[in-house]
LUMKOL-591677 format. One record per residue (C-alpha): residue number from 1; x, y, z. Coordinates in steps of 0.001 Angstrom, whole numbers, plus 524288, in hexadecimal, padded with zeros to 5 digits. Example, Ala and Ser with C-alpha at 12.3 -4.5 7.8 and 13.67 -1.06 7.14 Angstrom:
- 1;8300C;7EE6C;81E78
- 2;83566;7FBDC;81BE4
% end
This chain:
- 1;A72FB;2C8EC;C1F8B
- 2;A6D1E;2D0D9;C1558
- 3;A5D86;2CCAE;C12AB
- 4;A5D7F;2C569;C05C4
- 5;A5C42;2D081;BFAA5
- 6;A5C0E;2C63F;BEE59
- 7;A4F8B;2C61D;BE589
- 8;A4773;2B87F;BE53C
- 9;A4141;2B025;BD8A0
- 10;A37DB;2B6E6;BD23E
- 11;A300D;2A935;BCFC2
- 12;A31CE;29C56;BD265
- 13;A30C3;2943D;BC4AA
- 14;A3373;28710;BBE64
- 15;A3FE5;286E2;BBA69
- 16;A421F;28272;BABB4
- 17;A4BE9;27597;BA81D
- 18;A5537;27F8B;BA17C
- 19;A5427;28909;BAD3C
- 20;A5767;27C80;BB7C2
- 21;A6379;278A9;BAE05
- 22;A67D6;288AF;BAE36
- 23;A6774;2873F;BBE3B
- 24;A6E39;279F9;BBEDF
- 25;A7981;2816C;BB4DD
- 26;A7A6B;28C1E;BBE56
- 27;A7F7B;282B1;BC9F7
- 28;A8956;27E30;BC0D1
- 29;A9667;2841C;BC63E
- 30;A9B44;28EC8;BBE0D
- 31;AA5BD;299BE;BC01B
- 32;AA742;2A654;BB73C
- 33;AB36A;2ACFE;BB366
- 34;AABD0;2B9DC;BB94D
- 35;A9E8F;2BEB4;BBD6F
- 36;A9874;2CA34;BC507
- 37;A90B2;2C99A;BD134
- 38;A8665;2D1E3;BCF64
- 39;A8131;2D2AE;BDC82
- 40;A8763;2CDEA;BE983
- 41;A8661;2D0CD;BF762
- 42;A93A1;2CE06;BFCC1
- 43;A91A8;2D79D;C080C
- 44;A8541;2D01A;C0BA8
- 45;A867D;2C919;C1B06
- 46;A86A6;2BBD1;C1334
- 47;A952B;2BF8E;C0FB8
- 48;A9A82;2C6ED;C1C9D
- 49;AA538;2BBE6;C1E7D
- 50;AA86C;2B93A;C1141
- 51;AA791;2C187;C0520
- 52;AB4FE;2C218;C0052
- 53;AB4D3;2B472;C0063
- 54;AA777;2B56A;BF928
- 55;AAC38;2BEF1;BF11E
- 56;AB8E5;2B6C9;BEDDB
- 57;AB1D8;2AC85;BE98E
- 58;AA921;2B37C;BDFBD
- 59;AB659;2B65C;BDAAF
- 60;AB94F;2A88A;BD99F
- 61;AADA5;2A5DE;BD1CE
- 62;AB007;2B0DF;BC853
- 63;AA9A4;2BD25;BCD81
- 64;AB085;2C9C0;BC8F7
- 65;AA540;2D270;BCFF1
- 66;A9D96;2D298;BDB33
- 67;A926B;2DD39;BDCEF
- 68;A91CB;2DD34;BECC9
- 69;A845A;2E249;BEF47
- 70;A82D6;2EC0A;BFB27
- 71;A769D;2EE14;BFD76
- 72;A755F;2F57E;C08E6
- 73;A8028;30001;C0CEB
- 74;A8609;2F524;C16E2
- 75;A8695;2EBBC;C0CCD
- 76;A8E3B;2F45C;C0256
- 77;A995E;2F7B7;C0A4A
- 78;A9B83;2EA55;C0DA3
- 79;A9BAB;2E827;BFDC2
- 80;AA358;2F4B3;BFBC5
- 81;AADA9;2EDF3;C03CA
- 82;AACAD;2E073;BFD79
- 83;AAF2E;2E840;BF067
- 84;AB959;2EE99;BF5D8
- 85;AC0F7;2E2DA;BF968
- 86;ABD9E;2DB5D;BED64
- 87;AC03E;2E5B8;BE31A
- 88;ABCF1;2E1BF;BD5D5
- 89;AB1C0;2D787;BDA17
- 90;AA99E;2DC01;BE17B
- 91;AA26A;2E7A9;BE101
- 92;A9742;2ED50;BE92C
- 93;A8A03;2F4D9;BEA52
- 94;A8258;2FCFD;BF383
- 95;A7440;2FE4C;BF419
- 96;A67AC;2FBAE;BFF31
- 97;A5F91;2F119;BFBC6
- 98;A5238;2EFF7;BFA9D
- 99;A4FD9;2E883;C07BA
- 100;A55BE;2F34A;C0F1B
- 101;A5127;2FF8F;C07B5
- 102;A4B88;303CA;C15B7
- 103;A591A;305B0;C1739
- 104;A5BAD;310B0;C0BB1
- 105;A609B;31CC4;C133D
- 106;A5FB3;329D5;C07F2
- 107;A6B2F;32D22;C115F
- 108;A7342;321CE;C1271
- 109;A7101;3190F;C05CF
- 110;A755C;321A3;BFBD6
- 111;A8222;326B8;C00FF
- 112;A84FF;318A7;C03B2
- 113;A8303;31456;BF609
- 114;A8BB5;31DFF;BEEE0
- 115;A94C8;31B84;BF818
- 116;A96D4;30D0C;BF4B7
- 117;A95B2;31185;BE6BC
- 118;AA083;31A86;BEAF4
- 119;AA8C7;30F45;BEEDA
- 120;AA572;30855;BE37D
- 121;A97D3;30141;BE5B2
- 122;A93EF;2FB23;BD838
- 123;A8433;2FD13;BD91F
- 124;A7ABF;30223;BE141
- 125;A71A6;2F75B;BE781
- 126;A6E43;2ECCC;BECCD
- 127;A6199;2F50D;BEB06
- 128;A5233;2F3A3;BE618
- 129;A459C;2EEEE;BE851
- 130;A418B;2E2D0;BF006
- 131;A3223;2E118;BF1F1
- 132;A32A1;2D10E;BF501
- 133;A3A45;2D52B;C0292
- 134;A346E;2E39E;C0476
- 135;A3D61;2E551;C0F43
- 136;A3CE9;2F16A;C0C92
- 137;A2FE5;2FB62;C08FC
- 138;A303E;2FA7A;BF9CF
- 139;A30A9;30A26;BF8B2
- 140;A3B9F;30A9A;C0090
- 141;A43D9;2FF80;BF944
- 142;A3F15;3089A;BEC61
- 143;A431F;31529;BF1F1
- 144;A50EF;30D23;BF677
- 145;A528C;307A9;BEA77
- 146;A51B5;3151A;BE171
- 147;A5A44;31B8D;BEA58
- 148;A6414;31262;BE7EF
- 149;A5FAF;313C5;BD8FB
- 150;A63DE;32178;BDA37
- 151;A71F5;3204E;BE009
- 152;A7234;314A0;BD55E
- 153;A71C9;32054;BC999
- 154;A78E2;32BBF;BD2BB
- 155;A84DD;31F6C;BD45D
- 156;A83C4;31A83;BC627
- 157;A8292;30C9F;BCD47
- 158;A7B3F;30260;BCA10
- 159;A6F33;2FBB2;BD2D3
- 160;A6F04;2EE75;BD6AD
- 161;A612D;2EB0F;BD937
- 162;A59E1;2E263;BE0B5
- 163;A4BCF;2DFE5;BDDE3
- 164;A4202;2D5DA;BE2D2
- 165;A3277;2D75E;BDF5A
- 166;A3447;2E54C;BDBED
- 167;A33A4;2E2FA;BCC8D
- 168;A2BCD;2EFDF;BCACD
- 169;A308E;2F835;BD23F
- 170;A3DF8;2F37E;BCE70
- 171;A3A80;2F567;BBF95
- 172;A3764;30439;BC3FC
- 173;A4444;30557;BC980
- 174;A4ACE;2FF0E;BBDFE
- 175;A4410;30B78;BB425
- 176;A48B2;3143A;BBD5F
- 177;A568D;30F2E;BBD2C
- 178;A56A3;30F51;BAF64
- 179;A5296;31D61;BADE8
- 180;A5D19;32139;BB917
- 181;A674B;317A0;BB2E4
- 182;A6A37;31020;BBD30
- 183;A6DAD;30274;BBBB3
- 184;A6F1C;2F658;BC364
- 185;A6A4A;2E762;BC4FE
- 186;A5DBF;2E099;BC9E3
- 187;A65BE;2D72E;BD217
- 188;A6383;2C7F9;BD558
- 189;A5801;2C997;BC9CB
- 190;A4B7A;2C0EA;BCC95
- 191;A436C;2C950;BC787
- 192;A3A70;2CA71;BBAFA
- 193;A3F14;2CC8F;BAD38
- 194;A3735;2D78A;BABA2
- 195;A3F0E;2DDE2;BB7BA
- 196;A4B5D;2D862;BB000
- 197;A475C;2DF20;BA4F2
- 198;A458C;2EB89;BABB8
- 199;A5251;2EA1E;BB180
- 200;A5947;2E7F1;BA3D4
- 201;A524C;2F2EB;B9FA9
- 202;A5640;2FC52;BA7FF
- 203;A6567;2F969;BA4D0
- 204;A665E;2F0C7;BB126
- 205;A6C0B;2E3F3;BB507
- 206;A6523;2D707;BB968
- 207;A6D67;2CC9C;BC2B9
- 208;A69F8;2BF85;BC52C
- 209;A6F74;2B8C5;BD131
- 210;A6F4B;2AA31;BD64D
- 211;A5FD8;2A91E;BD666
- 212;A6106;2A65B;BC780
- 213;A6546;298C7;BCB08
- 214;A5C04;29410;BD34E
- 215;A5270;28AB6;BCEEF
- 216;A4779;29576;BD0E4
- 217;A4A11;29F95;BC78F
- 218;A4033;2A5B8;BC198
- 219;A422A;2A987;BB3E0
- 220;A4EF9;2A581;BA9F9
- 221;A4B1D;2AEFD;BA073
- 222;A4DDB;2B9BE;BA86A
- 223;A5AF3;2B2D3;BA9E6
- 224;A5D00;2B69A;B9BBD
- 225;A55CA;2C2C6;B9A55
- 226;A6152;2CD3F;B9F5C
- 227;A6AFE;2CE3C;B9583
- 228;A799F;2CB70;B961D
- 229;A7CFD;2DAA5;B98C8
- 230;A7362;2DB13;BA467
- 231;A7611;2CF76;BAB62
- 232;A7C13;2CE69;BB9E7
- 233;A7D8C;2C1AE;BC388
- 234;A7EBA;2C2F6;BD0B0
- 235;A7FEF;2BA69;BDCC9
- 236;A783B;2C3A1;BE64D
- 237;A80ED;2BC09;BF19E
- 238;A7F18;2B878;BFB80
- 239;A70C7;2B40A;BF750
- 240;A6B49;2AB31;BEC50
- 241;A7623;2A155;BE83D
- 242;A757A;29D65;BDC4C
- 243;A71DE;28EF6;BD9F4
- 244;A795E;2867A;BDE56
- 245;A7D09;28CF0;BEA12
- 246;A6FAA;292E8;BEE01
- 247;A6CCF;2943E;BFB09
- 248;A7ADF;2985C;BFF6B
- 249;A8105;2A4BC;C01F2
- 250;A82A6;2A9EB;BF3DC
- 251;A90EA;2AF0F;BEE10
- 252;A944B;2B57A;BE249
- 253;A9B66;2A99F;BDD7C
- 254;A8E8D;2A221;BDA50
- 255;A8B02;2AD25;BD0CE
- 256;A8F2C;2A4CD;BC5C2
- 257;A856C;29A71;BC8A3
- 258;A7C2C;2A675;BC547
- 259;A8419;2AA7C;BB9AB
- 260;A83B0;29C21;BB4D1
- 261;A7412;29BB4;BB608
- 262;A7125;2A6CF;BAE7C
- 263;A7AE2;2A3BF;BA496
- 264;A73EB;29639;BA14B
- 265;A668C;29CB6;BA28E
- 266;A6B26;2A725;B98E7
- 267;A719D;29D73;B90D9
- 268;A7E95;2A0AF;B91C6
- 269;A8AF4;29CF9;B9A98
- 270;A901D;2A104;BA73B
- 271;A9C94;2A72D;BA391
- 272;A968B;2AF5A;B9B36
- 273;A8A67;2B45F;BA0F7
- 274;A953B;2B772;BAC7B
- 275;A9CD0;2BF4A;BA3F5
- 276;A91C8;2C874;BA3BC
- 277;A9022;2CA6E;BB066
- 278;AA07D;2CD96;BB11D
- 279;AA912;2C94D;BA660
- 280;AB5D3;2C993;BA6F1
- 281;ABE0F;2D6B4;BAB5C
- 282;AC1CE;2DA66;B9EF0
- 283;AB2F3;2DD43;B9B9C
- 284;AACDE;2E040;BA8BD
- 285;AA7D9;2EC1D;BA5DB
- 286;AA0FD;2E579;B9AD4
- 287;A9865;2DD36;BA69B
- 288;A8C25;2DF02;BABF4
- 289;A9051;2E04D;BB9B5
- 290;A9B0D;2EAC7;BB5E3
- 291;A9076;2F243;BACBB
- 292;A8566;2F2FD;BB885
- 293;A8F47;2F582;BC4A2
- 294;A9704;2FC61;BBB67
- 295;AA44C;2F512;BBDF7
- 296;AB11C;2F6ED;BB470
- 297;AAEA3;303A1;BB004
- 298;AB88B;30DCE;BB117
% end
């Protein structure tokens, strides 16, 4: 089973009266005519005996797409062929992460990747920096990481981004993507506003998964600081369940307990803070998730 790749709390803080009554909203059941996924890992081990079913039930709970992350070369064929047999809903990746960027072959890696984006991978990545787990030398996750940057512009894809105690060196990165105009998403973001900020400023994305909703989080305002037209949710399955189901194996259909949280935190309502994540087919390639992965174009 794959090592756990999610970032943690920045901080550990009191949490406000109006911030305890946003989490106790957020375990209120709630379903959503349609959301996006940002950020799954439906080939992970965790689902071996049962993603379609997982996958089915996303469905159920109003999912319209599911980004299946590969993250190693292994990981995105299984995706590829999850996509493949749910065309329409899910869609998938390929990228080396930063734990294994020992593992970056110059003559492997690349031909991989624009292969998958041959058969119709959506993003390059899971990719980046992560200096908390340093499982790998940091200048070999950096020289990983802008390799993949590179295939990112030659493909015209998008990066999905991990980073975890890297905030400078992912700020760097961020300038340079800007300047090479490649875009992409700080994923599961725990990070600082200033690194949000960066982020937005560079064109990019910023996704919040299920660590929003636990009693922990460090900072509501940065809840509210990315705008409508940047704004991704993601379930980052199968870790960090979203209140109240933390501590089990995590599925896509809990992302609305996620979409529910920030709604009330940014003081609006479920359905439509949804909506921007997908709305509904006749306008998804007005939504965030279709703009980054570039989905409903002709």
């Amino acid at each position: 089973m794959p090592r756990l790749r999610a970032a943690a709390v920045v901080a550990v803080r009191s949490v406000s009266p109006r911030a305890e009554r946003v989490v106790r909203d957020s375990q209120t059941p709630v379903h959503v005519s349609g959301f996006a996924d940002s950020h799954v890992h439906l080939a992970s081990s965790a689902f071996a005996d049962d993603a379609d079913v997982v996958i089915e039930r996303a469905r159920a709970a109003g999912a319209r797409a599911l980004v299946c992350i590969g993250e190693s070369v292994e990981a995105a064929e299984r995706a590829q062929q999850l996509a493949a047999r749910h065309a329409g809903l899910v869609f998938h990746t390929c990228g080396v992460h930063p734990h294994d960027a020992n593992e970056w072959d110059p003559a492997r890696h690349p031909g991989a990747i624009r292969d998958a984006a041959a058969r119709g991978a959506v993003a390059v990545g899971e990719c980046g920096l992560d200096y908390y787990y340093d499982h790998a030398p940091r200048p070999v996750q950096r020289q990983a990481l802008a390799a993949q940057l590179e295939l990112a512009a030659e493909l015209d894809l998008p990066i999905v981004l991990h980073t975890r105690e890297a905030e400078e060196d992912t700020r760097a990165m961020l300038a340079n993507a800007a300047t090479a105009g490649v875009r992409g998403v700080l994923h599961c973001f725990t990070g600082s506003e200033a690194l949000a900020e960066a982020a937005l400023t560079a064109g990019w994305y910023v996704s919040f998964s299920g660590i929003v909703t636990f009693r922990n989080w460090h900072s509501e305002a940065l809840l509210r600081l990315v705008p409508d037209d940047r704004l991704l949710v993601e379930s980052d399955a199968p870790y960090l369940a979203p209140v109240p189901n933390r501590g089990k194996r995590n599925e896509s259909q809990w992302v609305p307990h996620t979409i529910a949280r920030l709604a009330a935190a940014r003081g609006g309502d479920a359905a439509s803070l949804a909506a921007i994540t997908l709305p509904p087919e006749t306008s998804v390639s007005k939504s965030n998730s279709s703009r980054l992965f570039r989905r409903g174009e002709e």
